[in-house]
Backbone atoms as SQL, in Angstrom:
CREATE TABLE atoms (id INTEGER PRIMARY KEY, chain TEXT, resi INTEGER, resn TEXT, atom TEXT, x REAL, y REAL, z REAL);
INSERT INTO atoms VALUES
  (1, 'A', 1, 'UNK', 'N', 65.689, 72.813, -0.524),
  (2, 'A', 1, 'UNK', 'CA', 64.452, 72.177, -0.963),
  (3, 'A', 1, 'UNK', 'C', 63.403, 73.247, -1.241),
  (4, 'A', 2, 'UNK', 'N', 62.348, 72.904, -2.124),
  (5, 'A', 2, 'UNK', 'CA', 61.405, 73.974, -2.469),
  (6, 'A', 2, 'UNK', 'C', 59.705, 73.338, -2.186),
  (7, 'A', 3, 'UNK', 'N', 59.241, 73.835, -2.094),
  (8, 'A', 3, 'UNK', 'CA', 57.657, 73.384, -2.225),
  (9, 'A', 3, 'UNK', 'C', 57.078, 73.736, -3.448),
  (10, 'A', 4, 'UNK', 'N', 56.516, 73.037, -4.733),
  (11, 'A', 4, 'UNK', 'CA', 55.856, 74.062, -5.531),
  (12, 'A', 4, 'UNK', 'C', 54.534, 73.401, -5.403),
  (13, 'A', 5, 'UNK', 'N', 53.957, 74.294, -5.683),
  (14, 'A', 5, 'UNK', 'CA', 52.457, 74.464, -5.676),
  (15, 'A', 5, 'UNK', 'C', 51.183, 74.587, -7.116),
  (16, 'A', 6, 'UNK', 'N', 50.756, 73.943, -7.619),
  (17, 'A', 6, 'UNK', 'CA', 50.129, 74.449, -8.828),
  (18, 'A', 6, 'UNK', 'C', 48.385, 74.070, -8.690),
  (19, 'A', 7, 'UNK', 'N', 47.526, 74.722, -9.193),
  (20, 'A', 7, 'UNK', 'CA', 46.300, 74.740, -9.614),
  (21, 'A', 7, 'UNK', 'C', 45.936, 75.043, -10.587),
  (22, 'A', 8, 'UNK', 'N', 45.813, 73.408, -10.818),
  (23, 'A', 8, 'UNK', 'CA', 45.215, 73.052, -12.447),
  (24, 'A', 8, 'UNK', 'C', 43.764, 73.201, -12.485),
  (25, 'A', 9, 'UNK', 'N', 43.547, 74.032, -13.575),
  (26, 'A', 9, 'UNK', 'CA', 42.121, 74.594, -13.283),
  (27, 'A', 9, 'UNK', 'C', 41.624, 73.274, -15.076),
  (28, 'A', 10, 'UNK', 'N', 42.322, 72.903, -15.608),
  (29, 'A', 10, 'UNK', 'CA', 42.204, 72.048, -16.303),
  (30, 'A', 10, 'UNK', 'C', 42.472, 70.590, -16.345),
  (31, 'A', 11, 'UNK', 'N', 41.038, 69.940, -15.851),
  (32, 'A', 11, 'UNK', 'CA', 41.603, 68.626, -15.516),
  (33, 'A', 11, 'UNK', 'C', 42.397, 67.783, -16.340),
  (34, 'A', 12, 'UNK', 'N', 41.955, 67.652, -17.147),
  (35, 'A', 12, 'UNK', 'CA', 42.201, 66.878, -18.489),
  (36, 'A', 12, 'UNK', 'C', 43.937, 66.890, -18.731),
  (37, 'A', 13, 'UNK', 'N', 44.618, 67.683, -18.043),
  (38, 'A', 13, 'UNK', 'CA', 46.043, 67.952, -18.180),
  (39, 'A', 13, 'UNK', 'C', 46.454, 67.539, -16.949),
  (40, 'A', 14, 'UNK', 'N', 45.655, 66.623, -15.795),
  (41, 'A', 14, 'UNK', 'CA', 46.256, 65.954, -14.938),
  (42, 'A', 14, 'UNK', 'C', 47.102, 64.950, -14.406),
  (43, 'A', 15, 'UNK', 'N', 46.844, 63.713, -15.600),
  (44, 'A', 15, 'UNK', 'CA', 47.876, 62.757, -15.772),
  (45, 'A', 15, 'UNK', 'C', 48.891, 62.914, -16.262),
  (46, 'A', 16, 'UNK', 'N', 48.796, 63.805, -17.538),
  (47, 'A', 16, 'UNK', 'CA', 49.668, 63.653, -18.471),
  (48, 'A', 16, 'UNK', 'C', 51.194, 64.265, -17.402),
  (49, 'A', 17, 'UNK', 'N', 50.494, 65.711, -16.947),
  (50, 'A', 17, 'UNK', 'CA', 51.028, 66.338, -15.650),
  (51, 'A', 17, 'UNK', 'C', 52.123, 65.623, -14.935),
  (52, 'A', 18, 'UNK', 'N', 51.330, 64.599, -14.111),
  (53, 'A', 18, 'UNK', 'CA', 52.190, 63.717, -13.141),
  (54, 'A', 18, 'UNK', 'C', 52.590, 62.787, -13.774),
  (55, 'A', 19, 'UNK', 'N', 52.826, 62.128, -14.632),
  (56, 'A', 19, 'UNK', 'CA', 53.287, 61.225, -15.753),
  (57, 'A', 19, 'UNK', 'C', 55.087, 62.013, -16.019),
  (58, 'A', 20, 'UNK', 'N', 54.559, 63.629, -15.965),
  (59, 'A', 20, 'UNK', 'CA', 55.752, 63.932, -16.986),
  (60, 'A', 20, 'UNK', 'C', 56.852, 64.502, -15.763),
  (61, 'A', 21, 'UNK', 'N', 55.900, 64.558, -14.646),
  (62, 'A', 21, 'UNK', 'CA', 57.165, 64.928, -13.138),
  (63, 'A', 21, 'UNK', 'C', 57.388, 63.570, -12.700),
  (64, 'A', 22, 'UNK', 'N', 56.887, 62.667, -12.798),
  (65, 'A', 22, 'UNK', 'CA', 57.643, 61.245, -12.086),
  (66, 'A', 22, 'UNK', 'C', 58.742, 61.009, -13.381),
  (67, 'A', 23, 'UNK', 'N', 58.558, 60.911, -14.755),
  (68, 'A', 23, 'UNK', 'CA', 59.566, 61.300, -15.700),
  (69, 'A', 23, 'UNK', 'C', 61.038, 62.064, -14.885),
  (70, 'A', 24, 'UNK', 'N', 60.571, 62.707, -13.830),
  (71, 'A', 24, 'UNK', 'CA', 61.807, 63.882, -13.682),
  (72, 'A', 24, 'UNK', 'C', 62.483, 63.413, -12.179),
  (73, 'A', 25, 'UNK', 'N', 61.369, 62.069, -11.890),
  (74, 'A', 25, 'UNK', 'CA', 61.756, 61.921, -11.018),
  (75, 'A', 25, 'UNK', 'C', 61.320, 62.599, -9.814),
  (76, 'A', 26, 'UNK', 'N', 60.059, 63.094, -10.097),
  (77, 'A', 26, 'UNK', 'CA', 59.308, 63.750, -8.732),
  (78, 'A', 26, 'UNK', 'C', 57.842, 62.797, -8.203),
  (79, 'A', 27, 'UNK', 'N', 57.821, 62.143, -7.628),
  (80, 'A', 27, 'UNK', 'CA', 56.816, 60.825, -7.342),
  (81, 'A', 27, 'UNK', 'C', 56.248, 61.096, -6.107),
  (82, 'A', 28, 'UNK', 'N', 56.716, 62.289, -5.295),
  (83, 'A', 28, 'UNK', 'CA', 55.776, 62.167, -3.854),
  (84, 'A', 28, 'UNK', 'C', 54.905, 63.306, -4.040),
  (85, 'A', 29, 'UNK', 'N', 54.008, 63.879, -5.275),
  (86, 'A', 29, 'UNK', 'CA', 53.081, 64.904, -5.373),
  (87, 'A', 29, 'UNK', 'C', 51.560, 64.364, -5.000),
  (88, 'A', 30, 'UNK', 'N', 50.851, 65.072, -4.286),
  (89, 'A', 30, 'UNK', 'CA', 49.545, 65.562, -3.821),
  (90, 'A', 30, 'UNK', 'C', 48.676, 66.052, -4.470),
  (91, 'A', 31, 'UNK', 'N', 47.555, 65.376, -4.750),
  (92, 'A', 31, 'UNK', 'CA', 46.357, 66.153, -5.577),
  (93, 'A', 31, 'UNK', 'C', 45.434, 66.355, -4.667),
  (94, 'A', 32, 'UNK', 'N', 44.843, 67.563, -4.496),
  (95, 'A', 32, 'UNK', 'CA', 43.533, 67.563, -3.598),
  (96, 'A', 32, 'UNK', 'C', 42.336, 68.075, -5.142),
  (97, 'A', 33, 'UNK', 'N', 40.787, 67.948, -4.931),
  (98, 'A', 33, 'UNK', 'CA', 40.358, 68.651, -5.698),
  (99, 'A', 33, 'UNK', 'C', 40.388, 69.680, -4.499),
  (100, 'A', 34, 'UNK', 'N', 40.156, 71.094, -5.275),
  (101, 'A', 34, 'UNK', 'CA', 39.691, 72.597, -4.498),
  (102, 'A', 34, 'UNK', 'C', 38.554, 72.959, -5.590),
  (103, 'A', 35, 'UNK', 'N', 38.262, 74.698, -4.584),
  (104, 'A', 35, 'UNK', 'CA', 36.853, 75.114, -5.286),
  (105, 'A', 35, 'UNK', 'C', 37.640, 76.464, -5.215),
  (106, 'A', 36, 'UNK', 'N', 37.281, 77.365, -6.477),
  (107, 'A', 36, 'UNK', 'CA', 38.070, 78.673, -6.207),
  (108, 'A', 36, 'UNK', 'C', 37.221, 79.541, -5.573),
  (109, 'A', 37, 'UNK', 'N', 37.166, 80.536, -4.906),
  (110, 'A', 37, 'UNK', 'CA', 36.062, 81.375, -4.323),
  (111, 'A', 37, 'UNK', 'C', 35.158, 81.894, -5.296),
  (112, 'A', 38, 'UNK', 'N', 35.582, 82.538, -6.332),
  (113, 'A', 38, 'UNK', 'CA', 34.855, 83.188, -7.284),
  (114, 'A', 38, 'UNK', 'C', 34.041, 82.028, -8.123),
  (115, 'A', 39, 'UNK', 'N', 34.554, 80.607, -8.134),
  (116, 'A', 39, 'UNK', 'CA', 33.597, 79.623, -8.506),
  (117, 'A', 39, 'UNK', 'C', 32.331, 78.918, -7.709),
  (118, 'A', 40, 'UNK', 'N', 32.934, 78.983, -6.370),
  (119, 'A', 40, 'UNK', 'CA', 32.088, 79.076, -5.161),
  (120, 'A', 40, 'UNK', 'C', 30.801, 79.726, -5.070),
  (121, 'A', 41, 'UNK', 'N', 31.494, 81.544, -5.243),
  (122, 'A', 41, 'UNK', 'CA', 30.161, 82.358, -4.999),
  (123, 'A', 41, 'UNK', 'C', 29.144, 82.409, -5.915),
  (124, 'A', 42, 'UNK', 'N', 30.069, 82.452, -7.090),
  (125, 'A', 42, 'UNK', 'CA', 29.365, 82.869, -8.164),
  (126, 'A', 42, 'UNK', 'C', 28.083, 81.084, -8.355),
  (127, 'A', 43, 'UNK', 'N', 28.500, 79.755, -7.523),
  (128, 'A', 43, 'UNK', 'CA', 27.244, 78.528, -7.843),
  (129, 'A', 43, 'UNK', 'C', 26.160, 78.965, -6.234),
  (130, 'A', 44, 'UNK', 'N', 26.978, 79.675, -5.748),
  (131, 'A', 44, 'UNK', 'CA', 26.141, 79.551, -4.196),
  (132, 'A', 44, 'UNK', 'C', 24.783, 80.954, -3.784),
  (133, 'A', 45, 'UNK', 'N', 25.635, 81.437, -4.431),
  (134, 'A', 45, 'UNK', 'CA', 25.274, 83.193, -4.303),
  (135, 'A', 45, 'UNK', 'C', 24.400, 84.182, -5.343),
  (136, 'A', 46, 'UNK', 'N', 23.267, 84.008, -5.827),
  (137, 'A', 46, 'UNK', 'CA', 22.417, 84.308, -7.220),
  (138, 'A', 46, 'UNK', 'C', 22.718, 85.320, -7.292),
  (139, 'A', 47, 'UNK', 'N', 23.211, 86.437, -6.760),
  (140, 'A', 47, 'UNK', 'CA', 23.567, 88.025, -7.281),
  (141, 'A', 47, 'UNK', 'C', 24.988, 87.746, -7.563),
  (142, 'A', 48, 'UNK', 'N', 25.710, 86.767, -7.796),
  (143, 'A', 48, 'UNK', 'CA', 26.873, 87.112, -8.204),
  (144, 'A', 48, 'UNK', 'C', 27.239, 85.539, -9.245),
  (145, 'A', 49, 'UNK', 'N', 25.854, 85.058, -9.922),
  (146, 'A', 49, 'UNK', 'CA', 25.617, 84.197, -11.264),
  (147, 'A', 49, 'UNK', 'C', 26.119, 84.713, -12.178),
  (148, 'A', 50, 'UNK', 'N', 25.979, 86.096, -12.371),
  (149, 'A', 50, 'UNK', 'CA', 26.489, 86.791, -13.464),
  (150, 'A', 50, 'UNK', 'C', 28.208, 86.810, -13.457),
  (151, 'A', 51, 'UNK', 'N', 28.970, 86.471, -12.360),
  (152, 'A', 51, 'UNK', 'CA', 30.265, 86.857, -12.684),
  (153, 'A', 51, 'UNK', 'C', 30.900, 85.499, -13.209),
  (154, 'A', 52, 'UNK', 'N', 29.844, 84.757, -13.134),
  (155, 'A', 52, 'UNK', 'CA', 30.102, 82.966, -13.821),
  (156, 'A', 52, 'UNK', 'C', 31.300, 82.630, -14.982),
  (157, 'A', 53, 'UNK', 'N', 31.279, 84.161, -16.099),
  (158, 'A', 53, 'UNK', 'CA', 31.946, 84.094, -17.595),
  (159, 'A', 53, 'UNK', 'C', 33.488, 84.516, -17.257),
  (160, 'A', 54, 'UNK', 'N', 33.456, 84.444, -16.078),
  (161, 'A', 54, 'UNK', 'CA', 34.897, 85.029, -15.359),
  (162, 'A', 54, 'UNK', 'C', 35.678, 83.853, -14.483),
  (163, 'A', 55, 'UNK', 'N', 35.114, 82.895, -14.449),
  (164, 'A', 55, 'UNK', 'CA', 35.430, 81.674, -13.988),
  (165, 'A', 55, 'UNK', 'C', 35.882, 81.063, -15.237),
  (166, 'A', 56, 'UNK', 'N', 36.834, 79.640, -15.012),
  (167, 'A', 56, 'UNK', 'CA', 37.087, 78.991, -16.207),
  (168, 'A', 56, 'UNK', 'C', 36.255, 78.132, -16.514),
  (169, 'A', 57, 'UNK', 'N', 35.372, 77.988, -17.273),
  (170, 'A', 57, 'UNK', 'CA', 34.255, 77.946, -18.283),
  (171, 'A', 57, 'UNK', 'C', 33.371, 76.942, -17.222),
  (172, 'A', 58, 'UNK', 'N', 33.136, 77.813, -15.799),
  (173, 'A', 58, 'UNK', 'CA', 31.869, 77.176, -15.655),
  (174, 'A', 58, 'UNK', 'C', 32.127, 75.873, -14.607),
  (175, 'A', 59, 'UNK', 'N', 32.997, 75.196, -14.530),
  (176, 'A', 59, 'UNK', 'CA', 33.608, 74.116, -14.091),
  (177, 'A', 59, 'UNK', 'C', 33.717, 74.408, -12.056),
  (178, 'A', 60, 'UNK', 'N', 33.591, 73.450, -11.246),
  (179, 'A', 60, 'UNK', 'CA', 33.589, 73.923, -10.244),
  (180, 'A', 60, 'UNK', 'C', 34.960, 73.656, -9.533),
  (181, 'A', 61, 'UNK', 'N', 35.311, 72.397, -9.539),
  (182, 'A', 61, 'UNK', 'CA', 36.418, 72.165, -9.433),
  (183, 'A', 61, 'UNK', 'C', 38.025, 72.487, -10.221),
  (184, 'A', 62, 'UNK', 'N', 38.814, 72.501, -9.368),
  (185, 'A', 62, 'UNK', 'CA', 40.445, 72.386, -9.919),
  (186, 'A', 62, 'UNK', 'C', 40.840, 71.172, -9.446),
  (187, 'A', 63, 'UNK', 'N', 42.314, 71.070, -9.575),
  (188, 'A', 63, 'UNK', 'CA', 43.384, 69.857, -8.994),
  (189, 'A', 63, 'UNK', 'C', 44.459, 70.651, -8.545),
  (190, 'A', 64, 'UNK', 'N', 44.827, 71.164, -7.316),
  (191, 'A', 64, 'UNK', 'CA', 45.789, 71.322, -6.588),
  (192, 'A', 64, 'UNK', 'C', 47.046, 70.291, -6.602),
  (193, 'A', 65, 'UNK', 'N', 48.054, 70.673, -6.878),
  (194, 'A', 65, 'UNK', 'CA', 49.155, 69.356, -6.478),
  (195, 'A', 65, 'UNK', 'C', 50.268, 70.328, -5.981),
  (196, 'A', 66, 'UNK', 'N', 50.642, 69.168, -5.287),
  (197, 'A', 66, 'UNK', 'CA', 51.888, 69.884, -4.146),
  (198, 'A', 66, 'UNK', 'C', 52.669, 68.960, -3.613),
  (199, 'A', 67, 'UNK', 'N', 53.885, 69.141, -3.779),
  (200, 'A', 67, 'UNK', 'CA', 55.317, 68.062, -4.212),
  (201, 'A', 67, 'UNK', 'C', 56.777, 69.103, -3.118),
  (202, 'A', 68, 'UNK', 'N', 57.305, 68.327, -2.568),
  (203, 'A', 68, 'UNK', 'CA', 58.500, 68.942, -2.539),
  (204, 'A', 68, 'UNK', 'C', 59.632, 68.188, -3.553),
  (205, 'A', 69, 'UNK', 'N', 60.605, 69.220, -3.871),
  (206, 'A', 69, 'UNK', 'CA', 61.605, 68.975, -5.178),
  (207, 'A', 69, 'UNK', 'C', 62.937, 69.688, -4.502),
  (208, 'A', 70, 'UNK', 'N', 63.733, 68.816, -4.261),
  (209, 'A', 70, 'UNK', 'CA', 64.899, 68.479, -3.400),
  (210, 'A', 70, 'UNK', 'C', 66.413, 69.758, -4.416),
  (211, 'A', 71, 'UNK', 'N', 66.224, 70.205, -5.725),
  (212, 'A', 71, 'UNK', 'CA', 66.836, 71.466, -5.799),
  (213, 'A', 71, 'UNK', 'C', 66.339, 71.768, -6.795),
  (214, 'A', 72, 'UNK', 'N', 67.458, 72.747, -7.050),
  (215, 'A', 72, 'UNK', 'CA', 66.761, 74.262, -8.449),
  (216, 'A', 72, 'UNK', 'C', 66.351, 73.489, -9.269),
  (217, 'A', 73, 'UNK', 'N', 67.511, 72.757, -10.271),
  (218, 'A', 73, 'UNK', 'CA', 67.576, 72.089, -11.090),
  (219, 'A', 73, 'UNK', 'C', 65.854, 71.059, -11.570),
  (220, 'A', 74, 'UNK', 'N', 65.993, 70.683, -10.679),
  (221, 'A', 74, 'UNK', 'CA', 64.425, 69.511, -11.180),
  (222, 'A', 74, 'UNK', 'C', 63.651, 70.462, -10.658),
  (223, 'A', 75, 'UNK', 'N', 63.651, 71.365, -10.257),
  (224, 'A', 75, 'UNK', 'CA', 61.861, 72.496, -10.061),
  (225, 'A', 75, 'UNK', 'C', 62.038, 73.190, -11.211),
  (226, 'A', 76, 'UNK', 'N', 63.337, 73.258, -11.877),
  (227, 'A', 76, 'UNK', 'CA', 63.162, 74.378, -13.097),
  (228, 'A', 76, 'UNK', 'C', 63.180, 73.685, -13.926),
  (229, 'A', 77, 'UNK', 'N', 62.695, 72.280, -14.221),
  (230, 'A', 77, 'UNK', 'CA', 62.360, 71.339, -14.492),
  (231, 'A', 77, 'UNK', 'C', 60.782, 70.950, -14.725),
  (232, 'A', 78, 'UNK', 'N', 60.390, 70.682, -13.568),
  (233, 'A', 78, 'UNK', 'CA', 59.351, 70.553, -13.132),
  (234, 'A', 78, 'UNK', 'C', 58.118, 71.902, -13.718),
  (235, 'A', 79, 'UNK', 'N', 58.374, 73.153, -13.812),
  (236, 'A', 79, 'UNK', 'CA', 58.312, 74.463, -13.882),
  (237, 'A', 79, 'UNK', 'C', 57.740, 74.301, -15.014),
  (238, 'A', 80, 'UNK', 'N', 58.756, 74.253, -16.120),
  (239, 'A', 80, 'UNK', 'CA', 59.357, 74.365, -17.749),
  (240, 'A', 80, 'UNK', 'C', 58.173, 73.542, -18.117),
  (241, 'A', 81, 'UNK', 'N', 58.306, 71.856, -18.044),
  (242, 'A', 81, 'UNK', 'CA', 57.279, 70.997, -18.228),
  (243, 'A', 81, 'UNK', 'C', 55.557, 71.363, -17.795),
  (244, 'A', 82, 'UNK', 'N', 55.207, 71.931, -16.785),
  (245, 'A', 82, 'UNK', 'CA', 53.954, 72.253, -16.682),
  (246, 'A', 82, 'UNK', 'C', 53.606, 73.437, -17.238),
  (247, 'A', 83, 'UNK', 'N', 54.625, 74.154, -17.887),
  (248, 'A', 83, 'UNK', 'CA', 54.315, 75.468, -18.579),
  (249, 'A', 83, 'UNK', 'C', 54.239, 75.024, -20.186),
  (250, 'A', 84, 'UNK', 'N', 54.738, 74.212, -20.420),
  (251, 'A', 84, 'UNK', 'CA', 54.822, 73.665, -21.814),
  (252, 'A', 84, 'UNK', 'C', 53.304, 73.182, -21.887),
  (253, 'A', 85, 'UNK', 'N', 53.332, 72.647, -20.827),
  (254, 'A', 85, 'UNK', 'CA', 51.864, 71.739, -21.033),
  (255, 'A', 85, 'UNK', 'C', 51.157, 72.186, -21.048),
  (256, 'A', 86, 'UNK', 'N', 50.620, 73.115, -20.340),
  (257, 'A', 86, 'UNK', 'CA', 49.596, 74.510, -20.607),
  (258, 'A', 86, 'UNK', 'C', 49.559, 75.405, -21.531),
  (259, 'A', 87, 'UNK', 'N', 50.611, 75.420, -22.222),
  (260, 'A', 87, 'UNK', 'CA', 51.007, 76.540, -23.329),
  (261, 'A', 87, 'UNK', 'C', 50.288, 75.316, -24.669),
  (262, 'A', 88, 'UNK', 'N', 50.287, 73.765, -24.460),
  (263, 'A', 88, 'UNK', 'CA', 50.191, 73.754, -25.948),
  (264, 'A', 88, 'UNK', 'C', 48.291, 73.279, -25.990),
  (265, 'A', 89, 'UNK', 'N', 47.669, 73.512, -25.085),
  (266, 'A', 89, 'UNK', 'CA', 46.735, 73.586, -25.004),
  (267, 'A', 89, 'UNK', 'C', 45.552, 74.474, -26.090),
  (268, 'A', 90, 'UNK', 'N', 46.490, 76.411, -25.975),
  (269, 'A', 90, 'UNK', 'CA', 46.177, 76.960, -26.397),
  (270, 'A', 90, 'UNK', 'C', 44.676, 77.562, -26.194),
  (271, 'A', 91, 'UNK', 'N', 45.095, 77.337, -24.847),
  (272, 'A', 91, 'UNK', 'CA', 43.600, 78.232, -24.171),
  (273, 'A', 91, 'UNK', 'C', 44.381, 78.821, -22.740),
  (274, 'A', 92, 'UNK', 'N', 43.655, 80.402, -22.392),
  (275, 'A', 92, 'UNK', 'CA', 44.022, 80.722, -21.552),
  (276, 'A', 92, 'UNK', 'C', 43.758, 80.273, -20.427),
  (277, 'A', 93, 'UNK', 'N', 43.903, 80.964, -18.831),
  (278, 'A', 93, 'UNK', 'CA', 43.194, 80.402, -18.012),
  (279, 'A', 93, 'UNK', 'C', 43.946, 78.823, -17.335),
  (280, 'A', 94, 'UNK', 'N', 44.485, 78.259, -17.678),
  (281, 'A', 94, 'UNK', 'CA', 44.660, 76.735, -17.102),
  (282, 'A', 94, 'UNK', 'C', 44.923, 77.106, -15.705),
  (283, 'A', 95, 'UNK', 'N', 45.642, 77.561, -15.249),
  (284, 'A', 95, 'UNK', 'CA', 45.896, 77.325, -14.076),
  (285, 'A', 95, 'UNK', 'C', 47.686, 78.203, -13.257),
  (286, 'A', 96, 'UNK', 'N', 47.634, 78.187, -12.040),
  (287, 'A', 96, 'UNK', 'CA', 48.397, 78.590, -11.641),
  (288, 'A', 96, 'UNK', 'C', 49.575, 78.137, -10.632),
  (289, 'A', 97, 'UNK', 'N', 50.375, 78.721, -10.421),
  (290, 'A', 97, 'UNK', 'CA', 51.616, 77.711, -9.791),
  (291, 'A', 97, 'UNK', 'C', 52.554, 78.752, -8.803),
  (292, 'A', 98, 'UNK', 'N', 53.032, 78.269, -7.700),
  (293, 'A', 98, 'UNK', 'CA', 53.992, 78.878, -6.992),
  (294, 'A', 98, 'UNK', 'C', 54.543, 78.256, -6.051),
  (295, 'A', 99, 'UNK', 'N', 56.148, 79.212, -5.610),
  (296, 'A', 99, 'UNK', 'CA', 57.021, 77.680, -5.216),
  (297, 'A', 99, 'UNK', 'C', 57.301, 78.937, -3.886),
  (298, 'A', 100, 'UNK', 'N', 57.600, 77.948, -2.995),
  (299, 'A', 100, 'UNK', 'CA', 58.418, 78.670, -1.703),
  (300, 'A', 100, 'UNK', 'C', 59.446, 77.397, -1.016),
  (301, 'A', 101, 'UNK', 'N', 60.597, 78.416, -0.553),
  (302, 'A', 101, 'UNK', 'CA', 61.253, 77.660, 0.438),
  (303, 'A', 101, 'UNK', 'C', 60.977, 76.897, 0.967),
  (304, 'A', 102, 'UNK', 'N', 61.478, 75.451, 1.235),
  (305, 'A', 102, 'UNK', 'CA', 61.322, 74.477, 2.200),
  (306, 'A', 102, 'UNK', 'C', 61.632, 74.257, 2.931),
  (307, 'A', 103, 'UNK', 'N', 61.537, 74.623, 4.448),
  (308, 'A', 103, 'UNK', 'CA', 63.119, 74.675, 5.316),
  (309, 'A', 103, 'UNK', 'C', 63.309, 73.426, 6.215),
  (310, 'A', 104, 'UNK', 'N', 61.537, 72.467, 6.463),
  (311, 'A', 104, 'UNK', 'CA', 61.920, 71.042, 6.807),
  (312, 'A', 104, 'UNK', 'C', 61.233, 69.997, 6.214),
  (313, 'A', 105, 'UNK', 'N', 61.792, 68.733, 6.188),
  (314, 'A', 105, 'UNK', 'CA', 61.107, 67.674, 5.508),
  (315, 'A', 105, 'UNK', 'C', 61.340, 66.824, 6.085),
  (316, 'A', 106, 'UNK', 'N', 60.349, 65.804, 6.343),
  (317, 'A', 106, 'UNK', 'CA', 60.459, 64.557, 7.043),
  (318, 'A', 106, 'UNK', 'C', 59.597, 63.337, 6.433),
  (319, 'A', 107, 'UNK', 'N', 59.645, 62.279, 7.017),
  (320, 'A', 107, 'UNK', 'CA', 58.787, 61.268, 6.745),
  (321, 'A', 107, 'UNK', 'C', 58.446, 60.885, 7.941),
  (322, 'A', 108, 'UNK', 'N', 56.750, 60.426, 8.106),
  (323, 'A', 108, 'UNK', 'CA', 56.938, 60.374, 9.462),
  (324, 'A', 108, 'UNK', 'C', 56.201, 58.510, 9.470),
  (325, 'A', 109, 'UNK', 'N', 56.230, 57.988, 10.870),
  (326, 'A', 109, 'UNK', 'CA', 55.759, 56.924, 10.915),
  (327, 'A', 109, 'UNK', 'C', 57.201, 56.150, 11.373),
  (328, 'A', 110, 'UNK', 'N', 57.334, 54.393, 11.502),
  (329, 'A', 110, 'UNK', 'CA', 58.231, 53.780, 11.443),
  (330, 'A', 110, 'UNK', 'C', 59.355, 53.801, 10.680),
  (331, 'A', 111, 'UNK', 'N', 60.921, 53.593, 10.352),
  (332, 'A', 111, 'UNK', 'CA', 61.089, 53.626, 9.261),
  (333, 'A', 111, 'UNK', 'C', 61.558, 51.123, 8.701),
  (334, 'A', 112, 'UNK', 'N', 61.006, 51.204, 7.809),
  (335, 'A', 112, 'UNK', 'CA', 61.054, 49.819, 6.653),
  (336, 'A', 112, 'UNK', 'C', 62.635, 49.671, 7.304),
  (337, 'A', 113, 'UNK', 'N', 62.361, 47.954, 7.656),
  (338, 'A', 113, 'UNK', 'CA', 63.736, 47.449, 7.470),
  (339, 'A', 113, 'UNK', 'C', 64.151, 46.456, 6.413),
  (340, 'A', 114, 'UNK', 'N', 64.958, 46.544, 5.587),
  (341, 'A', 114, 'UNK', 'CA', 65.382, 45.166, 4.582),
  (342, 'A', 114, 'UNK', 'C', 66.271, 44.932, 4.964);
């Protein structure tokens, strides 16, 4: 199992996003919003306003999502599709992604009887 990880620094590519991994059959992903540090300092911190044009255009928020994907196959899947999707954008900057080992998974709570 893998964990991947991505931060979409472009909202607007959020549905389409999870639209195109439940497509693949990936349905238990996590969105948090986050704040990046350098977007942080640069709204909090007036000596460092100026590093603002170095942020992606200004925006404070991202969309974090985070999914486990049960093998290679549908993460290099999963991968391919969010790189496509960012690529046809045609702006740099969208966002970033990374996967690590999963070594446990559970569900926790009762488990449903039918």
């Amino acid at each position: 199992m893998y964990l991947l990880f991505a931060v979409i620094e472009n909202e607007d590519l959020l549905d389409e996003l999870i639209t195109g991994w439940m497509d693949l059959g990936i349905s238990g992903a996590t969105v948090i919003e986050t704040t990046g540090a350098l977007q942080l300092i640069t709204q909090h911190v007036p000596i460092f306003a100026g590093l603002r044009s170095l942020t992606s255009g200004g925006g404070r928020h991202n969309k974090t999502i985070f999914t486990a994907i049960n093998n290679e196959k549908t993460l290099n899947l999963a991968v391919a599709f969010m790189e496509d999707l960012c690529r046809k954008t045609d702006k740099p900057h969208q966002g970033i992604y990374f996967v690590t080992p999963l070594s446990h998974f559970g569900r926790l709570g009762m488990n449903k009887k039918t």
